[in-house]
FIKOLZA-1660 file (N, C-alpha, C; in steps of 0.1 Angstrom, whole numbers, plus 5000, padded with zeros to 4 digits):
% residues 212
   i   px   py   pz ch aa at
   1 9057 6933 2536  A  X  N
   1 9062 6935 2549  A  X CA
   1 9077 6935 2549  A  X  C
   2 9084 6926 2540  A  X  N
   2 9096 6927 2542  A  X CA
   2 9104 6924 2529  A  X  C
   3 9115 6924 2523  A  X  N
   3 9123 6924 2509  A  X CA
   3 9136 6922 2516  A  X  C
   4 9139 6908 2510  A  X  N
   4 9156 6902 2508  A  X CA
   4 9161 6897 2497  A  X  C
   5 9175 6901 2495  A  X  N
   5 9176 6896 2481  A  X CA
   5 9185 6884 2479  A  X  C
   6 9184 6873 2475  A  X  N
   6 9182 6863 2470  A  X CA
   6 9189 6860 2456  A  X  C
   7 9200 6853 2454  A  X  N
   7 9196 6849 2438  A  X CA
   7 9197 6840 2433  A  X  C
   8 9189 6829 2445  A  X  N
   8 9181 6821 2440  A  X CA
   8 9197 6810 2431  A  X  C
   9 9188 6801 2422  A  X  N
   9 9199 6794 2412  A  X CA
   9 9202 6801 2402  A  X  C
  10 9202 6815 2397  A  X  N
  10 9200 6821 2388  A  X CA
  10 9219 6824 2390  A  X  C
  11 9225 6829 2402  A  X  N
  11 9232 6837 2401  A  X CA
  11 9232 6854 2401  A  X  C
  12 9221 6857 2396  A  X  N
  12 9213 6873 2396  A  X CA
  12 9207 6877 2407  A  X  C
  13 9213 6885 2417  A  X  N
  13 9206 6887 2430  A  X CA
  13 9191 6897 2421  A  X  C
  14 9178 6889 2433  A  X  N
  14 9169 6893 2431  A  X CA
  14 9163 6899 2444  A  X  C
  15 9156 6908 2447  A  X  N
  15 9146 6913 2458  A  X CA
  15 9138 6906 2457  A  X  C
  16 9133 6900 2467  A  X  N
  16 9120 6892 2471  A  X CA
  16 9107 6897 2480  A  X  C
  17 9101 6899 2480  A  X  N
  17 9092 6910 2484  A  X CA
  17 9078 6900 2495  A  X  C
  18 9079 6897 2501  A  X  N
  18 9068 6888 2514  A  X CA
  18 9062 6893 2518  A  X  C
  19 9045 6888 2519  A  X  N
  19 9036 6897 2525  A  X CA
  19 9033 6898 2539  A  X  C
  20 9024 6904 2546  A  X  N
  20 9020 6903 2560  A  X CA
  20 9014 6889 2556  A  X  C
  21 9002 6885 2551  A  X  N
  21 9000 6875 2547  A  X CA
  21 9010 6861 2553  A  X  C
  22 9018 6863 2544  A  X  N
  22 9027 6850 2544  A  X CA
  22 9034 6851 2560  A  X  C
  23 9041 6862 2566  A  X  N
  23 9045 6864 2575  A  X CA
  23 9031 6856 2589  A  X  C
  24 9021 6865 2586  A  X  N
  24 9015 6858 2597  A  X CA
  24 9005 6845 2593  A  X  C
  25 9013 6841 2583  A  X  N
  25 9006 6829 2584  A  X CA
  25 9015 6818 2591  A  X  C
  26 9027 6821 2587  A  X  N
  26 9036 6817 2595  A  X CA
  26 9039 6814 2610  A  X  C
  27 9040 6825 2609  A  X  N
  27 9041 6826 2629  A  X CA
  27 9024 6818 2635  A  X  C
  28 9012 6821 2631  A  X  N
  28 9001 6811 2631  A  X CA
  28 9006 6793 2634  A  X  C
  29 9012 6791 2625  A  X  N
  29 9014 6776 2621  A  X CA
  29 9028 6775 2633  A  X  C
  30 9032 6779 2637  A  X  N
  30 9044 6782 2652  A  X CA
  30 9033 6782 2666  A  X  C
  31 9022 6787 2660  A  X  N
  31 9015 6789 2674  A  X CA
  31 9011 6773 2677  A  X  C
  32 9001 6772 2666  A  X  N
  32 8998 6760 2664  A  X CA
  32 9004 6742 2674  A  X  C
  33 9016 6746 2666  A  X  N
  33 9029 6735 2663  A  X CA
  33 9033 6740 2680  A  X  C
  34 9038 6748 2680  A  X  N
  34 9044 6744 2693  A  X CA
  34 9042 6754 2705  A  X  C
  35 9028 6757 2705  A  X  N
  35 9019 6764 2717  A  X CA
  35 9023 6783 2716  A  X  C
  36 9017 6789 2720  A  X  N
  36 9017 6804 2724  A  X CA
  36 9017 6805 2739  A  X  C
  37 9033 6810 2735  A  X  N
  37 9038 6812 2754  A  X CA
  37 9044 6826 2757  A  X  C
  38 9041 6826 2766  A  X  N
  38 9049 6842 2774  A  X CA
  38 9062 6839 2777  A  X  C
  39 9060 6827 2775  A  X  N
  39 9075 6824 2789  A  X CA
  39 9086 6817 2779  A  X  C
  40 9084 6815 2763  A  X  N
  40 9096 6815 2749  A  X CA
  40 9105 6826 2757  A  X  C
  41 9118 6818 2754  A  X  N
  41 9122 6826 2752  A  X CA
  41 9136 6822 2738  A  X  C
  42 9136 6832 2725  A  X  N
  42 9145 6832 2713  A  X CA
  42 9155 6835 2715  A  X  C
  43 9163 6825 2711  A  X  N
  43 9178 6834 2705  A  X CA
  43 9180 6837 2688  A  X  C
  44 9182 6854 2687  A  X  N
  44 9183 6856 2676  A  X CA
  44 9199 6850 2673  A  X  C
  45 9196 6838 2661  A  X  N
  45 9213 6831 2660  A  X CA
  45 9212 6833 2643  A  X  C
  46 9203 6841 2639  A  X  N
  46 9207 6845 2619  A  X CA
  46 9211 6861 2624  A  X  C
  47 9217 6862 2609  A  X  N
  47 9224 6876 2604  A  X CA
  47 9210 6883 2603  A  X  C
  48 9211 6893 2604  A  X  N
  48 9202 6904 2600  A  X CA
  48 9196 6905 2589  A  X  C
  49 9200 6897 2574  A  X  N
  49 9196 6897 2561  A  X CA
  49 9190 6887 2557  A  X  C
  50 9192 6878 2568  A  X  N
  50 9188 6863 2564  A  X CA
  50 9172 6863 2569  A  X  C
  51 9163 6853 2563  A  X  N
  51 9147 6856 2565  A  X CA
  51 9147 6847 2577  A  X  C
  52 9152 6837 2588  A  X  N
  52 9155 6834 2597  A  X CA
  52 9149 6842 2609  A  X  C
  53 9155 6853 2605  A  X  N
  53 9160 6862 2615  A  X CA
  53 9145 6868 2621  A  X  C
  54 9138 6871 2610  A  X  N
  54 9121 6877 2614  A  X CA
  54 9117 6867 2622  A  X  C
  55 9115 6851 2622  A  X  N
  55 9102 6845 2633  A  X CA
  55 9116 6851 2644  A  X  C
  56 9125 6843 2646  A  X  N
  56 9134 6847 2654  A  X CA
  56 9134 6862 2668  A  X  C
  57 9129 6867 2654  A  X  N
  57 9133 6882 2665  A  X CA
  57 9114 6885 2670  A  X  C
  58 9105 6883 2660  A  X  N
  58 9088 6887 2659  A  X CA
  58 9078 6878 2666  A  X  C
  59 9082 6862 2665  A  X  N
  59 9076 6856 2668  A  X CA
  59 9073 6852 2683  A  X  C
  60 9082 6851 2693  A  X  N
  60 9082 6854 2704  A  X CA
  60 9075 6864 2709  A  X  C
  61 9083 6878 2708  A  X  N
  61 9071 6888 2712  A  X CA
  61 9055 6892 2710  A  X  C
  62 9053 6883 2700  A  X  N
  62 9037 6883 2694  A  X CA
  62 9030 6879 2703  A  X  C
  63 9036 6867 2715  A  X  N
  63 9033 6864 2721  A  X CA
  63 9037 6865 2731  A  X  C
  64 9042 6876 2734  A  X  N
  64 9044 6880 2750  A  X CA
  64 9063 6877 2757  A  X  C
  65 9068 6867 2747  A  X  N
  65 9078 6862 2751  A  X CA
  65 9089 6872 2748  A  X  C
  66 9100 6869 2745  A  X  N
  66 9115 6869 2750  A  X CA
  66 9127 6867 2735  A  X  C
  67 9132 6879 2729  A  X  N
  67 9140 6875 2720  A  X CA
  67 9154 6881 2725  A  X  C
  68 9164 6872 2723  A  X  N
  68 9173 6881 2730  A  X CA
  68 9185 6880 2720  A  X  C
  69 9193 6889 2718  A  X  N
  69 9200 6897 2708  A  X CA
  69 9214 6894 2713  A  X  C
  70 9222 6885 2710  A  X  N
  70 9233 6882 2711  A  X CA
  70 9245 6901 2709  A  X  C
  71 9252 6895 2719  A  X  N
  71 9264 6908 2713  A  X CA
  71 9273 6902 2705  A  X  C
  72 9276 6910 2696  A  X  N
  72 9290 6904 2682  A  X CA
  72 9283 6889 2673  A  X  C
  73 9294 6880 2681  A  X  N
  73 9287 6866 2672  A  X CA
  73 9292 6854 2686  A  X  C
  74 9279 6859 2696  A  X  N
  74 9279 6848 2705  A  X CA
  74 9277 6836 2705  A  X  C
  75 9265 6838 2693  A  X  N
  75 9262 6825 2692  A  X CA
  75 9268 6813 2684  A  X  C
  76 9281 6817 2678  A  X  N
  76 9288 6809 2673  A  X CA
  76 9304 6808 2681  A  X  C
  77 9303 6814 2695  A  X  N
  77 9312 6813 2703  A  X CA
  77 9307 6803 2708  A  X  C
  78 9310 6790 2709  A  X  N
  78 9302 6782 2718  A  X CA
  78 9303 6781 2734  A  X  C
  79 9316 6783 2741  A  X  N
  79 9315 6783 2753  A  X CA
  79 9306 6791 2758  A  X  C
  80 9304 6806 2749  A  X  N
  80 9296 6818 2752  A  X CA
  80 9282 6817 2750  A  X  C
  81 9282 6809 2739  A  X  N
  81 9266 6800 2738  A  X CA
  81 9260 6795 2749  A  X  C
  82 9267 6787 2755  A  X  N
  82 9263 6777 2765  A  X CA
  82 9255 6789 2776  A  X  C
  83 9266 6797 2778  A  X  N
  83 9265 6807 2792  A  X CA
  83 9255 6813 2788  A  X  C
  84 9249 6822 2773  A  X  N
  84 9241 6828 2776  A  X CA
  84 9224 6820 2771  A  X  C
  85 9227 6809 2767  A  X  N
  85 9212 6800 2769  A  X CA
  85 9213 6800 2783  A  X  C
  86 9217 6797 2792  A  X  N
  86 9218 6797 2810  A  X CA
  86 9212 6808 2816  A  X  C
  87 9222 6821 2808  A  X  N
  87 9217 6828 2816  A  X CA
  87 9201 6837 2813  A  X  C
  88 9197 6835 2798  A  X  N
  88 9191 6841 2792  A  X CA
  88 9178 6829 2794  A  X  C
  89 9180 6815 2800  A  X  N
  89 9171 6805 2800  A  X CA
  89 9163 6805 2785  A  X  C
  90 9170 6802 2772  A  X  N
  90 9169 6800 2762  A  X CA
  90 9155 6787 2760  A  X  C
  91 9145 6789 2753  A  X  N
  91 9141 6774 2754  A  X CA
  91 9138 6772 2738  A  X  C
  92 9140 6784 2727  A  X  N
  92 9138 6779 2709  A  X CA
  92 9150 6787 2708  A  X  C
  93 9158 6776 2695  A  X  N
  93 9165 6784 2688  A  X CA
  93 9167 6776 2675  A  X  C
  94 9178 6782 2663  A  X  N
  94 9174 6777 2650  A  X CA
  94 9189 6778 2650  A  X  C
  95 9194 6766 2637  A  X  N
  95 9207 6766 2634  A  X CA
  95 9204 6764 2617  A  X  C
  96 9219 6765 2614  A  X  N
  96 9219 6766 2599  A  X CA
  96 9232 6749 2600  A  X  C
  97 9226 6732 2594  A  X  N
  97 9231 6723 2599  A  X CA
  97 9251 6726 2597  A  X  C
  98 9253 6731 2592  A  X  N
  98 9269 6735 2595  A  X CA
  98 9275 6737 2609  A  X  C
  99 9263 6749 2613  A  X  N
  99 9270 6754 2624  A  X CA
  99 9267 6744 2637  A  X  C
 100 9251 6739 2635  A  X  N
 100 9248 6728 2642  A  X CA
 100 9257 6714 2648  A  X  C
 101 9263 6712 2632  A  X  N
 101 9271 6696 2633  A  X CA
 101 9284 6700 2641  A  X  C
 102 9291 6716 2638  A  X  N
 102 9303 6718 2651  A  X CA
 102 9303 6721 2660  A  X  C
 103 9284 6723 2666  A  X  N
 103 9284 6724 2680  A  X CA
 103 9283 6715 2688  A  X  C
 104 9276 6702 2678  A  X  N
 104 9273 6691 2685  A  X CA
 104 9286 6687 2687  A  X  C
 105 9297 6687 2682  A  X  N
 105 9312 6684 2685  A  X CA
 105 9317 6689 2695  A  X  C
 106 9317 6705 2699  A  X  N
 106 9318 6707 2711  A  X CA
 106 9313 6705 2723  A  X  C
 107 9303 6701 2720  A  X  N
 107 9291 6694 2731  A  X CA
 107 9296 6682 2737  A  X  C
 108 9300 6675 2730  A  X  N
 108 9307 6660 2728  A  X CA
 108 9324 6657 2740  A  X  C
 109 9329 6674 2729  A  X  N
 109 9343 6676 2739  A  X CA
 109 9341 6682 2752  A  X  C
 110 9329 6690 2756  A  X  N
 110 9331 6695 2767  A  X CA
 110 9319 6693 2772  A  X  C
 111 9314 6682 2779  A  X  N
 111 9298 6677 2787  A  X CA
 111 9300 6685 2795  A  X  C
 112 9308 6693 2801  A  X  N
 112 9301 6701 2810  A  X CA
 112 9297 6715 2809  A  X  C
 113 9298 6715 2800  A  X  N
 113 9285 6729 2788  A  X CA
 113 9268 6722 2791  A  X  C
 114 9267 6709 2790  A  X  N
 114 9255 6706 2792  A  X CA
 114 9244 6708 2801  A  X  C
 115 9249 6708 2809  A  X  N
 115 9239 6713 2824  A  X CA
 115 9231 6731 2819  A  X  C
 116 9240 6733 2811  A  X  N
 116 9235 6751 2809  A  X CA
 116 9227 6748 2800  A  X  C
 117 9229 6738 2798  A  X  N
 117 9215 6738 2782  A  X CA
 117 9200 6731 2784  A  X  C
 118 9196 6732 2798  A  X  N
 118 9184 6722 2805  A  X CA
 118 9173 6734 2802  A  X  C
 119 9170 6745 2799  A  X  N
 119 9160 6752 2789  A  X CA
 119 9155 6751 2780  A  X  C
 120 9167 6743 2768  A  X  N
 120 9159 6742 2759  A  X CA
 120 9147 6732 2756  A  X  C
 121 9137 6733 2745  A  X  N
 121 9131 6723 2746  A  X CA
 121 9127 6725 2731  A  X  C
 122 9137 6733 2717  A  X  N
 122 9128 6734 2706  A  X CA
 122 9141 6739 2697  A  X  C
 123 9146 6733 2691  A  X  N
 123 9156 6735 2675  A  X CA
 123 9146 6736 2665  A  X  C
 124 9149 6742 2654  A  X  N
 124 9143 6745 2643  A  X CA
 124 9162 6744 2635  A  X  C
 125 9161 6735 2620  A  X  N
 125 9176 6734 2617  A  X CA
 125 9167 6737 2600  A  X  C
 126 9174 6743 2598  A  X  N
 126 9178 6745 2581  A  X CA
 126 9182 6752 2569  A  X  C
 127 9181 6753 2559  A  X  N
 127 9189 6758 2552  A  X CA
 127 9201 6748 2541  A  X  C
 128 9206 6737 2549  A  X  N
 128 9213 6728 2542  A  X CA
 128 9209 6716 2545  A  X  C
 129 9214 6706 2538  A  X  N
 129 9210 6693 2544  A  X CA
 129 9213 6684 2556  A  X  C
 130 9207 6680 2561  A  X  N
 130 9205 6677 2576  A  X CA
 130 9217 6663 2580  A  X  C
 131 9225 6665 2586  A  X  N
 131 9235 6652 2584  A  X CA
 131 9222 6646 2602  A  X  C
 132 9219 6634 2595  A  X  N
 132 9216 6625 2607  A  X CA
 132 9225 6620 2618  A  X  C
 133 9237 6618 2616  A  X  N
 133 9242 6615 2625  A  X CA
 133 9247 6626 2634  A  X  C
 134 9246 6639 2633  A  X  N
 134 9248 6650 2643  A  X CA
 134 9235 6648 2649  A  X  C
 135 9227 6646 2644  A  X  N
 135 9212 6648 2651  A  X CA
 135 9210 6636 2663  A  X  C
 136 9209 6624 2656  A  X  N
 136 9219 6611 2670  A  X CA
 136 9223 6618 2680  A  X  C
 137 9240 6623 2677  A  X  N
 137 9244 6621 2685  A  X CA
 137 9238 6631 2696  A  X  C
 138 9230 6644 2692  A  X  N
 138 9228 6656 2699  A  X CA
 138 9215 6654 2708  A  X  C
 139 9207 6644 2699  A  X  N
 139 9195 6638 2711  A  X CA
 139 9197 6624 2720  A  X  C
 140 9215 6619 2718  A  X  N
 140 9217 6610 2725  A  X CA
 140 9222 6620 2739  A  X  C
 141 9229 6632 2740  A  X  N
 141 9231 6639 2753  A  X CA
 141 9214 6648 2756  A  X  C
 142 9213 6654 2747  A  X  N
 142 9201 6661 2749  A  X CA
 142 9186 6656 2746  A  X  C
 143 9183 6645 2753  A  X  N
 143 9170 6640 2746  A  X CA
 143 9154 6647 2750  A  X  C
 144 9156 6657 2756  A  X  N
 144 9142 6661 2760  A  X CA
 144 9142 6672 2747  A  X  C
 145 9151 6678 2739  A  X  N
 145 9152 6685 2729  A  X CA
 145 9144 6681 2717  A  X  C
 146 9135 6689 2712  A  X  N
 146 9128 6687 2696  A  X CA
 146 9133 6694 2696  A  X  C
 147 9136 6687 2677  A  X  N
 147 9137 6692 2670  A  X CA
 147 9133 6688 2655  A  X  C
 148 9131 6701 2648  A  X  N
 148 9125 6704 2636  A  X CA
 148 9134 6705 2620  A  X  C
 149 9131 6694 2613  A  X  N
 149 9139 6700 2601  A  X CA
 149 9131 6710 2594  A  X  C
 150 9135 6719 2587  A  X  N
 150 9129 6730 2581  A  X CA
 150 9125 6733 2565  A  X  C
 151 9121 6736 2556  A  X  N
 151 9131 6737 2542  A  X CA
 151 9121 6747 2536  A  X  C
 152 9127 6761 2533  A  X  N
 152 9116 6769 2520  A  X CA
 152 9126 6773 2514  A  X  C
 153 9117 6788 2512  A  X  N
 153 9128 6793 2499  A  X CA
 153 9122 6807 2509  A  X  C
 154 9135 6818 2501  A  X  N
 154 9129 6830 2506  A  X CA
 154 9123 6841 2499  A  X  C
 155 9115 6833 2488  A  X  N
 155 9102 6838 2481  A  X CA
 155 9088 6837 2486  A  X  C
 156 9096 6830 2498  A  X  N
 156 9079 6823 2506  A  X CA
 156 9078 6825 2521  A  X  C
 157 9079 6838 2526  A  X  N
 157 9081 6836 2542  A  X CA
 157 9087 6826 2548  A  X  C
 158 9099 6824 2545  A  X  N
 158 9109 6816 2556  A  X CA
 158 9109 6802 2551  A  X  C
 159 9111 6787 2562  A  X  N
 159 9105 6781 2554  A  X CA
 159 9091 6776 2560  A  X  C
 160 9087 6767 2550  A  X  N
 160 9076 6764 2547  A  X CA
 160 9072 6748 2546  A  X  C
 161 9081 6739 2550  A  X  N
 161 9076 6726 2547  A  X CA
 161 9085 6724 2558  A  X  C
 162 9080 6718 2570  A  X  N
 162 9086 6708 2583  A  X CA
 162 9083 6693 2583  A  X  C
 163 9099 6691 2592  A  X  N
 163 9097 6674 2597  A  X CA
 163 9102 6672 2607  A  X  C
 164 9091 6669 2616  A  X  N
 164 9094 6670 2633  A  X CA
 164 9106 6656 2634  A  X  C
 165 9114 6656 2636  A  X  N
 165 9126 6643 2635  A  X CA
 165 9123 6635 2649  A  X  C
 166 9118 6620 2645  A  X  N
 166 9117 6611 2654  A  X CA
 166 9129 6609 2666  A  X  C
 167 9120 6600 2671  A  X  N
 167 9133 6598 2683  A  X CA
 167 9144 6587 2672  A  X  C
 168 9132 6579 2663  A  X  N
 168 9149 6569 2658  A  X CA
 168 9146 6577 2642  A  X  C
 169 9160 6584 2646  A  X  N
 169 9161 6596 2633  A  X CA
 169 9162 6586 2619  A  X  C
 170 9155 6587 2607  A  X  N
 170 9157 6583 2597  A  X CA
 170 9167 6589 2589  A  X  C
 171 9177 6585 2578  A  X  N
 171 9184 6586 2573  A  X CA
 171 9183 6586 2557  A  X  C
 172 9185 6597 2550  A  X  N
 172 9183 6608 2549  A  X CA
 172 9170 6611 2558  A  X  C
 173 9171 6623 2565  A  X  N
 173 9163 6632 2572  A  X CA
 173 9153 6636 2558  A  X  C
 174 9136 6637 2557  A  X  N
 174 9130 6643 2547  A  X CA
 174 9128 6654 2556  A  X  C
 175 9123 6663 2545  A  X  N
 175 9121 6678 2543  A  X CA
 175 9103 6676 2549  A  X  C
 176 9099 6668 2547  A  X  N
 176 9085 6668 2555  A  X CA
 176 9074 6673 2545  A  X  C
 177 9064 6678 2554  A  X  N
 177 9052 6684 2546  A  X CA
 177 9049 6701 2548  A  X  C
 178 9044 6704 2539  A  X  N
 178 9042 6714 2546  A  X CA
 178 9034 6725 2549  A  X  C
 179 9032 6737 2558  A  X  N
 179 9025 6742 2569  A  X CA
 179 9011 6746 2562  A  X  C
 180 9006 6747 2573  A  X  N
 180 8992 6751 2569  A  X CA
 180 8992 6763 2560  A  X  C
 181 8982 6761 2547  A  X  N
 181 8981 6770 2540  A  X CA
 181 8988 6776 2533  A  X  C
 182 8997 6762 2528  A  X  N
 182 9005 6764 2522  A  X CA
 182 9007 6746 2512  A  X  C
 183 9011 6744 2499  A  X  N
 183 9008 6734 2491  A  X CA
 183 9027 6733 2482  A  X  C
 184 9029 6716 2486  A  X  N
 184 9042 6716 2475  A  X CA
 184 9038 6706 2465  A  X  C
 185 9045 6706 2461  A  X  N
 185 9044 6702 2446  A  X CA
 185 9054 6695 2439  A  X  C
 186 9055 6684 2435  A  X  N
 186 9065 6679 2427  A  X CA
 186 9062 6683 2409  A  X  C
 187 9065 6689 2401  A  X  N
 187 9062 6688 2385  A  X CA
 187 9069 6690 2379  A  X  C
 188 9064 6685 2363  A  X  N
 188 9076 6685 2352  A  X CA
 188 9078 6695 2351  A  X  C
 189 9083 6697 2335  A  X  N
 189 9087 6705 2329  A  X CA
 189 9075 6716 2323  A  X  C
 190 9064 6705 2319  A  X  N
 190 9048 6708 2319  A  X CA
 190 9043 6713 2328  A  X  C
 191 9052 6717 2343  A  X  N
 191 9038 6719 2353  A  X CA
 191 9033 6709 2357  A  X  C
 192 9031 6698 2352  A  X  N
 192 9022 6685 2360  A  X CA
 192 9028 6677 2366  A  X  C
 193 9018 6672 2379  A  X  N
 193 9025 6660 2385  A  X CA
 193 9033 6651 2386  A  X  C
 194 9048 6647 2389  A  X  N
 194 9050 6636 2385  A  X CA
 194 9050 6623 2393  A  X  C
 195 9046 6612 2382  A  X  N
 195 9042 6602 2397  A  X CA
 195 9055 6602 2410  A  X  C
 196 9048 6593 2417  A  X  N
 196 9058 6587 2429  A  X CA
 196 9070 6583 2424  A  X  C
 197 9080 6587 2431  A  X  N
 197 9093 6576 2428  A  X CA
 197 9104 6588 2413  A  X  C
 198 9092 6595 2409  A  X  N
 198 9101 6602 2399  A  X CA
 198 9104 6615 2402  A  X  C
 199 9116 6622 2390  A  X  N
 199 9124 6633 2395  A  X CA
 199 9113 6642 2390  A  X  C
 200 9116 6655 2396  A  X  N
 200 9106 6667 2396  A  X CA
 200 9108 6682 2402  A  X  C
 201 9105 6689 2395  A  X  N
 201 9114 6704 2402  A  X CA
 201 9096 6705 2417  A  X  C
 202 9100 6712 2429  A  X  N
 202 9092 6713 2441  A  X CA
 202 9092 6730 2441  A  X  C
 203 9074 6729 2439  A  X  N
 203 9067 6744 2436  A  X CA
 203 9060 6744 2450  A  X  C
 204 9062 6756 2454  A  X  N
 204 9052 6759 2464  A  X CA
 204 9041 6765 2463  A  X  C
 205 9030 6770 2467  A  X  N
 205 9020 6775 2466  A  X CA
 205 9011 6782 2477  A  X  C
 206 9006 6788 2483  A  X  N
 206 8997 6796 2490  A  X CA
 206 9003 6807 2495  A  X  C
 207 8993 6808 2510  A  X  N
 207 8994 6821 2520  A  X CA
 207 9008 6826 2520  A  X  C
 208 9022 6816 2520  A  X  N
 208 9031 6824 2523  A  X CA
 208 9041 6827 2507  A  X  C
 209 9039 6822 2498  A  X  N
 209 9045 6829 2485  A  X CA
 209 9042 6846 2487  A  X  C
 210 9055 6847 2479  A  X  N
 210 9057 6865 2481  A  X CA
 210 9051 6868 2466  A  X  C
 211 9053 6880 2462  A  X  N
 211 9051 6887 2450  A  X CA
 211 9059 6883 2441  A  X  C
 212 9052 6882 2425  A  X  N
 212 9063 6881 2416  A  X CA
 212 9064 6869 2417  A  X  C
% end
């Protein structure tokens, strides 16, 4: 269904090749997780290359809902942010935790951006590691907000292992479990399990691994 390239820890950009399969097994485990609504509505906030960008722009509409396509780079305008979750009545969107932790900062300096943000009700954050204490501080103004840590690869439809973040955020944030129809894995160098408590490279396995 779709190819991004990737290169991975190698350094060697690679094509990655994802199937409908993996794609809709994905958006599936979205329905699941956090209901099939008409009335979603998405902000596309990834680049066009990034695997982000597909539930983003597809998954909404699958369901009747609402993706709406920022002009230029709104969504990292933050004043402009605020206005068009308001105007657009935004209620899912996704951050990458960089861009996250300097919005929560602007949020901080200007509370009166907040009132425009009473739609949301669903973050999805990942890509890097999750600083807990932006997350604090961002469900201490915005607490009717979930949010989701995320973690795959983009050999696997998007990601693939979630952790719905409590109200008393643990520190480090885990990467969670992950989605239906889909298996991780801690193993050696052998491929095999390693017990609890020990270091280990994390394999994924099922519906959403791509080709290759």
């Amino acid at each position: 269904v779709y190819g991004m390239y990737t290169s991975g820890t190698t350094g060697r950009p690679k094509c990655t090749l994802n199937l409908h399969l993996g794609l809709h097994n994905r958006f599936r485990h979205m329905d699941r997780r956090y209901g099939q609504r008409s009335d979603e509505v998405a902000l596309f906030s990834s680049k066009y290359d990034y695997d982000a960008g597909l539930w983003q722009l597809f998954w909404p509409i699958c369901n009747g809902g609402t993706c709406v396509i920022p002009h230029g780079r709104e969504e990292i305008d933050f004043p402009r942010l605020s206005r068009l979750i308001h105007q657009w009545q935004v209620s899912f969107m996704d951050f990458v935790p960089t861009v996250f932790n300097v919005w929560v900062s602007h949020l901080e300096q200007h509370p009166a951006d907040l009132p425009q943000l009473h739609s949301l009700r669903q973050l999805l954050i990942g890509g890097e590691y999750v600083n807990a204490s932006s997350i604090r501080r961002f469900k201490a103004m915005l607490p009717q907000v979930a949010i989701t840590n995320t973690y795959g690869a983009t050999e696997a439809s998007m990601g693939t292992v979630f952790f719905d973040i409590p109200e008393e955020v643990p520190d480090p944030i885990p990467i969670g479990l992950p989605i239906d129809h889909v298996n991780a894995m801690i193993l050696n160098d052998m491929l095999e399990p390693v017990p609890v408590g020990e270091i280990g490279e994390l394999y994924l396995e099922g519906d959403c691994v791509g080709q290759g």
